[in-house]
MOPAC internal coordinates of N, CA, C and O (Angstrom, degrees):
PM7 1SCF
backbone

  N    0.0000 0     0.00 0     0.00 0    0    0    0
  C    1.4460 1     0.00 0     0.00 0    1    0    0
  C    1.5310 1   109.12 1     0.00 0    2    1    0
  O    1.2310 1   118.24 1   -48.81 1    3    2    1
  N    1.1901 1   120.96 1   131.19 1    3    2    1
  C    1.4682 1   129.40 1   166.29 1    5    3    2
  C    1.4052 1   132.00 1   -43.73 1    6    5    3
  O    1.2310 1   110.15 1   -50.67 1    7    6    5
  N    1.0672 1   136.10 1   129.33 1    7    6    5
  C    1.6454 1   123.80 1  -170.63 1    9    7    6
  C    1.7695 1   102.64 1   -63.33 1   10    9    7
  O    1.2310 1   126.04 1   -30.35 1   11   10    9
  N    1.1915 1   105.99 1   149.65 1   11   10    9
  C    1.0290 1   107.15 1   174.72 1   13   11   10
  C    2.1165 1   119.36 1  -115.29 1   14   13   11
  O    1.2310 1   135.79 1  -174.79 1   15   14   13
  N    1.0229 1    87.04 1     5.21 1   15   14   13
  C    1.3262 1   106.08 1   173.91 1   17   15   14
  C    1.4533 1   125.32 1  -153.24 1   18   17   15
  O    1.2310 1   115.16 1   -13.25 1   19   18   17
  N    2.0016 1   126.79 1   166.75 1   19   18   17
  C    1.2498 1   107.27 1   168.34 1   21   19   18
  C    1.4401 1   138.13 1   -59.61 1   22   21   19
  O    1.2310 1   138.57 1   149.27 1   23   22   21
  N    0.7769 1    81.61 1   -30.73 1   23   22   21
  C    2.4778 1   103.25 1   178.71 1   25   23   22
  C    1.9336 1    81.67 1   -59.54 1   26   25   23
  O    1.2310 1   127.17 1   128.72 1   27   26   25
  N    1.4051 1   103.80 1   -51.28 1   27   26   25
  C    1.8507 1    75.66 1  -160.55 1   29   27   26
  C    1.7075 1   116.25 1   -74.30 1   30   29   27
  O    1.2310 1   128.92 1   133.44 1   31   30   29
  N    1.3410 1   100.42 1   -46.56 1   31   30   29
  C    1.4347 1   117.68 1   154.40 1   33   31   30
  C    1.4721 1   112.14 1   -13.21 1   34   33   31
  O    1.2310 1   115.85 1   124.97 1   35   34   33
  N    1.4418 1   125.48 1   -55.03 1   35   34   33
  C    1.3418 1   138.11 1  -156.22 1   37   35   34
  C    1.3740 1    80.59 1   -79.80 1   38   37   35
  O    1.2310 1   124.83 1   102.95 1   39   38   37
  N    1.6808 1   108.32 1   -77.05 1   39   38   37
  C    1.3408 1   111.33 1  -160.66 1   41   39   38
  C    1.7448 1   124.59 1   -54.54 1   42   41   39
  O    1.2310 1   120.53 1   173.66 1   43   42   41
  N    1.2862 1   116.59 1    -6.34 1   43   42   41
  C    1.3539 1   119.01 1  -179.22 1   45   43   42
  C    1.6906 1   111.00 1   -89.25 1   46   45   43
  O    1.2310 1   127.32 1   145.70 1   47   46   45
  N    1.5742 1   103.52 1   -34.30 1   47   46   45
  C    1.4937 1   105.66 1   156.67 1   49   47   46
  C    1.1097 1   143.78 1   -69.19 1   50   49   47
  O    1.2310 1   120.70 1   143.49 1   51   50   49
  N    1.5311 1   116.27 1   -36.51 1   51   50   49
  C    1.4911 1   120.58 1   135.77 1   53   51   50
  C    1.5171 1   140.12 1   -42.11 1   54   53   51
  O    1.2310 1   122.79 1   156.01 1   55   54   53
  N    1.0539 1   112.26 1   -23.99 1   55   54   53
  C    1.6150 1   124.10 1  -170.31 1   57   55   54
  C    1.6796 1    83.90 1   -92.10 1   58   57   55
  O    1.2310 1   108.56 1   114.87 1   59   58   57
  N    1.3749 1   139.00 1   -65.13 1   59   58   57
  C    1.5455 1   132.74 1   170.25 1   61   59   58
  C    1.6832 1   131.83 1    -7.39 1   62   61   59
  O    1.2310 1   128.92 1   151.71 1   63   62   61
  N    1.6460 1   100.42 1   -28.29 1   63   62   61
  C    1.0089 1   112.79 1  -148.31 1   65   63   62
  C    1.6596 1   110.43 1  -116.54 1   66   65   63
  O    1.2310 1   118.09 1   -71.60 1   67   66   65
  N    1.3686 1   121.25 1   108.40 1   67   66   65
  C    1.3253 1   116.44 1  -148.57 1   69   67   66
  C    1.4163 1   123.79 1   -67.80 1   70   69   67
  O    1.2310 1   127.94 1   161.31 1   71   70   69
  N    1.3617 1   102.32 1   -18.69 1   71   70   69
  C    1.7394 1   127.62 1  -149.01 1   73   71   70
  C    1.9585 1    93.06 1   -90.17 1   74   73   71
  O    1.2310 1   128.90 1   174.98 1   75   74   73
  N    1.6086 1   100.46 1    -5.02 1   75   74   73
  C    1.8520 1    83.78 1   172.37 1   77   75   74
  C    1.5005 1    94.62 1  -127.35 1   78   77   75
  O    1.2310 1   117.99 1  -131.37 1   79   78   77
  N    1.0753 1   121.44 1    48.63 1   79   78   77
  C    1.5376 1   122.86 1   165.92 1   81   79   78
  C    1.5605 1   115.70 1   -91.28 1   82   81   79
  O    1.2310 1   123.68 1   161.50 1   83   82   81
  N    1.5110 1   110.54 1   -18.50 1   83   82   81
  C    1.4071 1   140.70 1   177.22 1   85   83   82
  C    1.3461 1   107.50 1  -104.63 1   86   85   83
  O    1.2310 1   110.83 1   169.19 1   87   86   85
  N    1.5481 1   134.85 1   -10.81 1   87   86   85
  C    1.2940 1   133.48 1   169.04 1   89   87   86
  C    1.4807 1   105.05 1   -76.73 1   90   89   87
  O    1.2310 1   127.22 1   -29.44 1   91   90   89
  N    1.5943 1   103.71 1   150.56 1   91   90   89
  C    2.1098 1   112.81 1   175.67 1   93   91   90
  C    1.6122 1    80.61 1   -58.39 1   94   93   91
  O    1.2310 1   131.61 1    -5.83 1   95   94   93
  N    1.5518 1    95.19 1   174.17 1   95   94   93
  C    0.9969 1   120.56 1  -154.70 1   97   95   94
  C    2.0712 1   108.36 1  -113.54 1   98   97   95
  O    1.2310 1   138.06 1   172.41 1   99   98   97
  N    1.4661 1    82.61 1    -7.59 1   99   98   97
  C    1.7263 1   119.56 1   166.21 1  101   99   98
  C    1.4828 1   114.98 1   -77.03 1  102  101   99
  O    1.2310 1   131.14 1   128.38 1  103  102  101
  N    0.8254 1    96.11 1   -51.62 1  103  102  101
  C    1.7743 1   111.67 1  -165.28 1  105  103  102
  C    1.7369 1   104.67 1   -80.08 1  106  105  103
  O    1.2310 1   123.78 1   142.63 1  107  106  105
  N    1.9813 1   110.36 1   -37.37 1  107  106  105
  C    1.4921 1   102.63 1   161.80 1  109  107  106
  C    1.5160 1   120.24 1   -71.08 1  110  109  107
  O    1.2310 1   124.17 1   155.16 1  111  110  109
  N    1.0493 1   109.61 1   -24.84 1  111  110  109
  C    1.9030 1   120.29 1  -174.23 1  113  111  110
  C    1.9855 1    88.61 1   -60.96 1  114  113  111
  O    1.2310 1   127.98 1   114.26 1  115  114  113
  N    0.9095 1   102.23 1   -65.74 1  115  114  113
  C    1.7404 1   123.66 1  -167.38 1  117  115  114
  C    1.9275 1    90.47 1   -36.51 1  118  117  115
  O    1.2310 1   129.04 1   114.66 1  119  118  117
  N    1.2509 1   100.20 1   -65.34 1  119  118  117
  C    1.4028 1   126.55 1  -161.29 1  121  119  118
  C    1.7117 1   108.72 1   -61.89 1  122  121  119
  O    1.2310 1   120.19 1   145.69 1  123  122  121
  N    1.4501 1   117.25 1   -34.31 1  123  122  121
  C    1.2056 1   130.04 1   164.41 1  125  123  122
  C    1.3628 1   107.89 1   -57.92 1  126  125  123
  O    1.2310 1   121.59 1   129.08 1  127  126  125
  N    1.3128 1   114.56 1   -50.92 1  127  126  125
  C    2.0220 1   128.14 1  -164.37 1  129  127  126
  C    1.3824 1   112.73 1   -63.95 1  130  129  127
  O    1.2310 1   127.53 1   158.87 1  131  130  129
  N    1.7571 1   103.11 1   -21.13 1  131  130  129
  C    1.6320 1   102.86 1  -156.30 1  133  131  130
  C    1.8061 1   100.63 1  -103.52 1  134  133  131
  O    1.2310 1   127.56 1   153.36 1  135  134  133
  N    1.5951 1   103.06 1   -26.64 1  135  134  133
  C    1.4753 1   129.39 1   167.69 1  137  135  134
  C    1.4412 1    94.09 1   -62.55 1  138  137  135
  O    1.2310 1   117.26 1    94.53 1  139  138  137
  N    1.0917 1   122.82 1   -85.47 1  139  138  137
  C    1.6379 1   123.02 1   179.11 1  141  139  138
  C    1.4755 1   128.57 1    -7.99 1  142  141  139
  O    1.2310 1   121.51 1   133.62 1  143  142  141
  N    1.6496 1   114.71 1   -46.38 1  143  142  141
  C    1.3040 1   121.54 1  -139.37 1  145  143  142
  C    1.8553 1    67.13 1  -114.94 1  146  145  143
  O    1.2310 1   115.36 1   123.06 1  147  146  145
  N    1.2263 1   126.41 1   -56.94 1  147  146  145
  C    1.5445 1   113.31 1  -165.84 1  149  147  146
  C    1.4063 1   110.78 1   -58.15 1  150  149  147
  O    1.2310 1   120.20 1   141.14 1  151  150  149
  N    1.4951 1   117.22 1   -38.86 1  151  150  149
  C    1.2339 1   104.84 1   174.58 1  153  151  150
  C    1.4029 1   133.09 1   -90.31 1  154  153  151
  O    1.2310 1   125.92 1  -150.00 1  155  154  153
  N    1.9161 1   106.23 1    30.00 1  155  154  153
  C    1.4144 1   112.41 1   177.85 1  157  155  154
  C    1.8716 1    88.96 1  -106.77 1  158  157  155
  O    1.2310 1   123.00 1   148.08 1  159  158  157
  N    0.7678 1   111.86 1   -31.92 1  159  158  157
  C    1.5043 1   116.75 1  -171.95 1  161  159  158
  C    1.6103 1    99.87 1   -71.59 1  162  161  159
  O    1.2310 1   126.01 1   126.01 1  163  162  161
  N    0.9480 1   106.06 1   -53.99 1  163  162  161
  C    2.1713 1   115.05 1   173.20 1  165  163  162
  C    1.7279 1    99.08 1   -32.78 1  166  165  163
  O    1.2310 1   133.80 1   115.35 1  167  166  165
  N    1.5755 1    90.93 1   -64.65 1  167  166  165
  C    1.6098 1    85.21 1  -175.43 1  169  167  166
  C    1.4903 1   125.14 1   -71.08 1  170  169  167
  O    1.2310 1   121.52 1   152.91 1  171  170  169
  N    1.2796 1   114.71 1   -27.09 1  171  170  169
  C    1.4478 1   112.61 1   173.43 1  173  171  170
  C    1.8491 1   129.61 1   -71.05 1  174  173  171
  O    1.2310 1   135.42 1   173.42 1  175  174  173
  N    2.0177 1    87.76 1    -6.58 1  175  174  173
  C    1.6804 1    82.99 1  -179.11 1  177  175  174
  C    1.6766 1    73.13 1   -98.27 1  178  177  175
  O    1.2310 1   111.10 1   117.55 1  179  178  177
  N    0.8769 1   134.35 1   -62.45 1  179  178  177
  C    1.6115 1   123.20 1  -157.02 1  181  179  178
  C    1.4884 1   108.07 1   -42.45 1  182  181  179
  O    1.2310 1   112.10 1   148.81 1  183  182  181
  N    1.6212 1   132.51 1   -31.19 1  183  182  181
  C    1.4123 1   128.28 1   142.36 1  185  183  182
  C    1.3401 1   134.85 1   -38.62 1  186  185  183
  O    1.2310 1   130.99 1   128.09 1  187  186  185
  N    1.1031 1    96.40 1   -51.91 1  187  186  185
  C    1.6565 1   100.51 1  -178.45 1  189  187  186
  C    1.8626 1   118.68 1   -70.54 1  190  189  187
  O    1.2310 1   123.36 1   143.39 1  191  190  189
  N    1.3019 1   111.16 1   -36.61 1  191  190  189
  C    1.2507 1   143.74 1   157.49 1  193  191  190
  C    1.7518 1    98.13 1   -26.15 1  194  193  191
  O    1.2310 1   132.06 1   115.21 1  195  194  193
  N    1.3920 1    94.31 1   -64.79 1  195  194  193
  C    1.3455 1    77.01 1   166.41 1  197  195  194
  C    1.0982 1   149.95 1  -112.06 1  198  197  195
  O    1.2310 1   117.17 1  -149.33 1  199  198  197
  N    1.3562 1   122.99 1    30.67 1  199  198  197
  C    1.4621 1   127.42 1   172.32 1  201  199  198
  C    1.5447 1   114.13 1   -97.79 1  202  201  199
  O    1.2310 1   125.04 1   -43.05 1  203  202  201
  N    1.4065 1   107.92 1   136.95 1  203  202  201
  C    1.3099 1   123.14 1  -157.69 1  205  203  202
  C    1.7498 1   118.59 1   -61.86 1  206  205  203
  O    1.2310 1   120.48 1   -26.46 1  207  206  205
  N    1.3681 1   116.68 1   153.54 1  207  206  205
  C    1.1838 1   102.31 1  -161.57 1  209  207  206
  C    1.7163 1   116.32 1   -59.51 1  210  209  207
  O    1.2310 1   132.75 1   159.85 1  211  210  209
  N    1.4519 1    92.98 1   -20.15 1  211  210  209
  C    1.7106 1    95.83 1  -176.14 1  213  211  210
  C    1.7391 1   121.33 1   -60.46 1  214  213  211
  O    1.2310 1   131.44 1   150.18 1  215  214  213
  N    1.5783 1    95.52 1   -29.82 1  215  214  213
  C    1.9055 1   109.81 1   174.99 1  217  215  214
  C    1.2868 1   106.10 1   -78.67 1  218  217  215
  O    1.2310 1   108.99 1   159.24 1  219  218  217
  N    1.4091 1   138.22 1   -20.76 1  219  218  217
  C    1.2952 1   127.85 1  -140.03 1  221  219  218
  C    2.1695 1    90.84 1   -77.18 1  222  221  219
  O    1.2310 1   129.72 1   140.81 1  223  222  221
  N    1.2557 1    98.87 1   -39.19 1  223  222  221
  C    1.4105 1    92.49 1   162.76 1  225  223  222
  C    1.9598 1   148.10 1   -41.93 1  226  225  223
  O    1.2310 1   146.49 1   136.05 1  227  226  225
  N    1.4292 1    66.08 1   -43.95 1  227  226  225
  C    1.6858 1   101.27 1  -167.50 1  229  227  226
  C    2.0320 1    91.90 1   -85.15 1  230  229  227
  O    1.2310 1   115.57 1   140.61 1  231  230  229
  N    0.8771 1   126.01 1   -39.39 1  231  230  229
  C    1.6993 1   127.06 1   168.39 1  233  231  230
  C    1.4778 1    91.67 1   -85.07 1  234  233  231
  O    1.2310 1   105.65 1    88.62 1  235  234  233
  N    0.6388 1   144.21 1   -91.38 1  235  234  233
  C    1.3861 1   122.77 1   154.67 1  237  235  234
  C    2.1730 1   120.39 1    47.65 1  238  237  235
  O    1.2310 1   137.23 1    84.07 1  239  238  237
  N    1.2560 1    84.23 1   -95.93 1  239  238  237
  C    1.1124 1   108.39 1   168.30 1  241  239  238
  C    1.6632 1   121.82 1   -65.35 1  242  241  239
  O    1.2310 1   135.13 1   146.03 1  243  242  241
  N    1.1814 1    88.33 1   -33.97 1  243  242  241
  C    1.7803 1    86.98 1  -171.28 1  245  243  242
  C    1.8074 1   101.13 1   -89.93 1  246  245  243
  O    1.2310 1   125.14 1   179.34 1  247  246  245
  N    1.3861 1   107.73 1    -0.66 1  247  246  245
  C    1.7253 1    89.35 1   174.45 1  249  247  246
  C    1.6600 1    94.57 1   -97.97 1  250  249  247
  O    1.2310 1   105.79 1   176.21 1  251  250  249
  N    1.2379 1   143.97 1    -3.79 1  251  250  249
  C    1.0308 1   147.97 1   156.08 1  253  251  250
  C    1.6700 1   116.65 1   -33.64 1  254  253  251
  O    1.2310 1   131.38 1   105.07 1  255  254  253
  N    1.6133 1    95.65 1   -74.93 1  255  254  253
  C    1.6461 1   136.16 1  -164.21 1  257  255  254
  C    1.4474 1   103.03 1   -91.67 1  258  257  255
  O    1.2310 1   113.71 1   112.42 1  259  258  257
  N    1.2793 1   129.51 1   -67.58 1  259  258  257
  C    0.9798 1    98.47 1  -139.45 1  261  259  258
  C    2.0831 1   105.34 1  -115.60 1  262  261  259
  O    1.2310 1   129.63 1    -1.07 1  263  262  261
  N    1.5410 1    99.04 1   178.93 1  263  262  261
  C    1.7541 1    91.50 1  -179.73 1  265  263  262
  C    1.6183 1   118.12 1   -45.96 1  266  265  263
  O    1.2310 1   119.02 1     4.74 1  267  266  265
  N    0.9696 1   119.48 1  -175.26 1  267  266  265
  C    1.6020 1   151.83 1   167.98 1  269  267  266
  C    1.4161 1   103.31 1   -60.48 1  270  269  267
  O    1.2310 1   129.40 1   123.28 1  271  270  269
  N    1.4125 1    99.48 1   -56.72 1  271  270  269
  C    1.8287 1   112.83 1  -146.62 1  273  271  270
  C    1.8537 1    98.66 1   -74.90 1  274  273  271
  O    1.2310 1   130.70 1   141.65 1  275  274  273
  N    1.7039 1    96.95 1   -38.35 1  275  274  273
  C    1.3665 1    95.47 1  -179.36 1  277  275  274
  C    1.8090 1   113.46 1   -89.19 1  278  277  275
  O    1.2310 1   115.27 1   169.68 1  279  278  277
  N    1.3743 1   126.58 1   -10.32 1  279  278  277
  C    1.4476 1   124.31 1   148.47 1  281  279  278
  C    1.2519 1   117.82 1   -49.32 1  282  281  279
  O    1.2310 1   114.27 1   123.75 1  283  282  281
  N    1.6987 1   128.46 1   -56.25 1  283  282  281
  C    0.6840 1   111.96 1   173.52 1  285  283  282
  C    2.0658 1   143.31 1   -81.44 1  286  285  283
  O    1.2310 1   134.60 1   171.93 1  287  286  285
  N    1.5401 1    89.37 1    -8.07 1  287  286  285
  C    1.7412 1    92.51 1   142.12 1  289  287  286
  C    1.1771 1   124.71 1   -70.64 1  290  289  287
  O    1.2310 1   103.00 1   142.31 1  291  290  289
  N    1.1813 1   148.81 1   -37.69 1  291  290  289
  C    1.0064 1   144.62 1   164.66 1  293  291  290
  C    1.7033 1   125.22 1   -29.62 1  294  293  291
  O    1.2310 1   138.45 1   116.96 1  295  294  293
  N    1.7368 1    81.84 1   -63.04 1  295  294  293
  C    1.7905 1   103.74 1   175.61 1  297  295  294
  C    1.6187 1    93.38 1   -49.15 1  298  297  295
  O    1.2310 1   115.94 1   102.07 1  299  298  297
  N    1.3309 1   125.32 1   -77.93 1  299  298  297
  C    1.4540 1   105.03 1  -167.99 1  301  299  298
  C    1.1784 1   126.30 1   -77.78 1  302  301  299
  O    1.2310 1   123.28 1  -143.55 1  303  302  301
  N    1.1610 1   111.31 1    36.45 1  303  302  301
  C    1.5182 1   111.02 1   162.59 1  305  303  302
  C    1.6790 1   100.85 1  -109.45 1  306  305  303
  O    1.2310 1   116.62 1   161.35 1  307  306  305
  N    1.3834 1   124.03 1   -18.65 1  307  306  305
  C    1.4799 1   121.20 1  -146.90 1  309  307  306
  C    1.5382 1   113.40 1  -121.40 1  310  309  307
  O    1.2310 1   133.55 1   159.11 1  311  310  309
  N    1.6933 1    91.42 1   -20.89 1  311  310  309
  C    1.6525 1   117.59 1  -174.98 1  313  311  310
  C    1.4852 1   105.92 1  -112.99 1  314  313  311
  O    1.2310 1   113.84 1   -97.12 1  315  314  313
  N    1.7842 1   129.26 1    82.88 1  315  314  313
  C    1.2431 1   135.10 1   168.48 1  317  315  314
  C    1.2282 1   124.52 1    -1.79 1  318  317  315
  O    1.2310 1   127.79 1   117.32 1  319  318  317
  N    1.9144 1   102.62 1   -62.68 1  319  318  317
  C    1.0120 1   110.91 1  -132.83 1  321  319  318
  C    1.7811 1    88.55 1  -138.70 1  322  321  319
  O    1.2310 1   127.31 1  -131.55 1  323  322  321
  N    1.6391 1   103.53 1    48.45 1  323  322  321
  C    1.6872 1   100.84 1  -174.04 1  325  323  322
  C    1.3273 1   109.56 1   -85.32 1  326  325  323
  O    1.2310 1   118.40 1   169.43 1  327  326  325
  N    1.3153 1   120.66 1   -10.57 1  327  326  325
  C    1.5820 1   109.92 1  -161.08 1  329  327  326
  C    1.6285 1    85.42 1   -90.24 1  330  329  327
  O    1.2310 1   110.77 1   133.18 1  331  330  329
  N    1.1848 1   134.96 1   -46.82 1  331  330  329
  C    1.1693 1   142.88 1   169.65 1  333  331  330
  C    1.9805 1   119.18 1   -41.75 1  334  333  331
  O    1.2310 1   134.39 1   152.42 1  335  334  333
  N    1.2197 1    89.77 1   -27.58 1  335  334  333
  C    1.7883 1   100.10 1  -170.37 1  337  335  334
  C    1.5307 1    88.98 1   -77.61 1  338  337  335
  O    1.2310 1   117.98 1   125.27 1  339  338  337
  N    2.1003 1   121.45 1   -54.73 1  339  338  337
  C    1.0630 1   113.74 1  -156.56 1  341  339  338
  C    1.6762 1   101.47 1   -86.28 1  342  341  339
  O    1.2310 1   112.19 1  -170.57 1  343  342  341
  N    1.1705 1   132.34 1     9.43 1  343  342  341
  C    1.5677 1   140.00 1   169.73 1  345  343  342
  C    1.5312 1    95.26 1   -69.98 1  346  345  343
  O    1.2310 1   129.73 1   116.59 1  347  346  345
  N    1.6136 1    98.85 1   -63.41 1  347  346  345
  C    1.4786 1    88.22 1  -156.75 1  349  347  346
  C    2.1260 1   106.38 1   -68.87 1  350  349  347
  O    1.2310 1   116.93 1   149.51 1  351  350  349
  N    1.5037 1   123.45 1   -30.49 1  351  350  349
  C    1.4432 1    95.64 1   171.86 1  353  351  350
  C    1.3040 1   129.23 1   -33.36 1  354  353  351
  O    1.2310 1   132.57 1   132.00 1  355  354  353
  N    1.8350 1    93.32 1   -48.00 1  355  354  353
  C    1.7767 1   111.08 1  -157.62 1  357  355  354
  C    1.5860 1   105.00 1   -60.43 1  358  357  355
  O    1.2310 1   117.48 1   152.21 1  359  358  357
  N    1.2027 1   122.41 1   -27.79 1  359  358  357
  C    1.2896 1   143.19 1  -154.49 1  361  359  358
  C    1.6639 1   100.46 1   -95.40 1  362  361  359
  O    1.2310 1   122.63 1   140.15 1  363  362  361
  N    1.5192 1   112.56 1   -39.85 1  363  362  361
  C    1.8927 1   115.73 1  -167.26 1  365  363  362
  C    2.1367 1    82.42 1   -85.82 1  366  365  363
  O    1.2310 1   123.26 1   144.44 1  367  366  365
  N    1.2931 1   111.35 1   -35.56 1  367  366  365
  C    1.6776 1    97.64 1  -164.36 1  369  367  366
  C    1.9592 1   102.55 1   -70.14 1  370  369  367
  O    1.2310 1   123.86 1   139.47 1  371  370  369
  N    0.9809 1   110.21 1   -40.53 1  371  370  369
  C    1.5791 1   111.28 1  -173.23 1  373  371  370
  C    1.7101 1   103.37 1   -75.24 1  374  373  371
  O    1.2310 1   113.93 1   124.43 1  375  374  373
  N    1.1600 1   129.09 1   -55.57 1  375  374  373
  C    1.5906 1   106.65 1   174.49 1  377  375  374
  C    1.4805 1   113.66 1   -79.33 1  378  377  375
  O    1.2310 1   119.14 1  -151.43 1  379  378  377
  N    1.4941 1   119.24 1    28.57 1  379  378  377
  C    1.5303 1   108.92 1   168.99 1  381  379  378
  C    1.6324 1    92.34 1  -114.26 1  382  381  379
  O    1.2310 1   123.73 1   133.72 1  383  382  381
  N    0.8277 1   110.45 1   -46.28 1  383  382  381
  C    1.7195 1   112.80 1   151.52 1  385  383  382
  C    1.5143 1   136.83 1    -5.04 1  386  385  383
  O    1.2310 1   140.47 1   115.38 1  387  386  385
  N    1.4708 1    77.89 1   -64.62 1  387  386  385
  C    1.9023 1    99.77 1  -159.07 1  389  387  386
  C    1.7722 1    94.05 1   -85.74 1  390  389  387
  O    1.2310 1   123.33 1   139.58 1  391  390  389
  N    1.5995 1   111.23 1   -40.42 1  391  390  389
  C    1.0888 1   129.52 1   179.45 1  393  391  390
  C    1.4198 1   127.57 1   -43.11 1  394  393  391
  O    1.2310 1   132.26 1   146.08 1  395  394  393
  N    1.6133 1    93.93 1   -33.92 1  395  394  393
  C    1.9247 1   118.06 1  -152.68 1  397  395  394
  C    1.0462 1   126.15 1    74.18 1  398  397  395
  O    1.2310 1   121.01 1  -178.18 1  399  398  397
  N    1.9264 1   115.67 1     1.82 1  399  398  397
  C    1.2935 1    94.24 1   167.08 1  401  399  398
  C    1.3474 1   148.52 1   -79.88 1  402  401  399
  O    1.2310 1   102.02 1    31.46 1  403  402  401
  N    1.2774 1   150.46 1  -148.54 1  403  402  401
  C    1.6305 1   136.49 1  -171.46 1  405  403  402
  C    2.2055 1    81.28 1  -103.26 1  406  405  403
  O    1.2310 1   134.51 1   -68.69 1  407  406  405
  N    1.5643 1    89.54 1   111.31 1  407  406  405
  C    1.1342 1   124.00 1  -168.69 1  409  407  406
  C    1.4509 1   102.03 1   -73.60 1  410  409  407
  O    1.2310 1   109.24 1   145.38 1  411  410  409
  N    1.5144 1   137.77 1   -34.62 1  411  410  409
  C    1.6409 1   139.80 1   167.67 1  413  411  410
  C    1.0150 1   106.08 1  -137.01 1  414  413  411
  O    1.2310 1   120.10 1   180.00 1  415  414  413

């Protein structure tokens, strides 16, 4: 089954990976949380990245004021090509990952 979120996302790429099957089980929880939060921020500058300079105000304001749920309507109303923006993070964090490279 497909992740349906970032926590699982994280955790399905982590579980891939043989070399923490022998790690506590503390230190992967930890390691998931810190993956989690960098790769929510990855995607939110690669969002913002692209909204035009004229919105940057107008998001702007609304990460001030208003919920989550309605930021992120916004984003897909304002950001073409967001499902595509947050494909490609999910996609640069797991083969930088798998790779060894500096993953965020």
């Amino acid at each position: 089954m497909a992740p349906k979120s970032i926590e699982e996302y994280v955790h399905w790429v982590l579980a891939e990976d043989p070399t923490l099957k022998e790690v506590d089980p503390e230190v992967v929880k930890q390691l998931e949380a810190d993956y989690v939060q960098g790769l929510e921020t990855e995607i939110t500058a690669a969002l913002v990245a692209e909204v035009s300079s004229e919105q940057i105000p107008v998001l702007e304001k609304m990460l001030e004021h208003d919920p989550m749920s309605q930021i992120q309507e916004w984003i897909e109303h304002n950001v073409p090509n967001a499902s595509d923006v947050v494909a490609g993070a999910l996609l640069r964090f797991r083969a930088n990952y798998m790779t060894g490279n500096d993953v965020l």
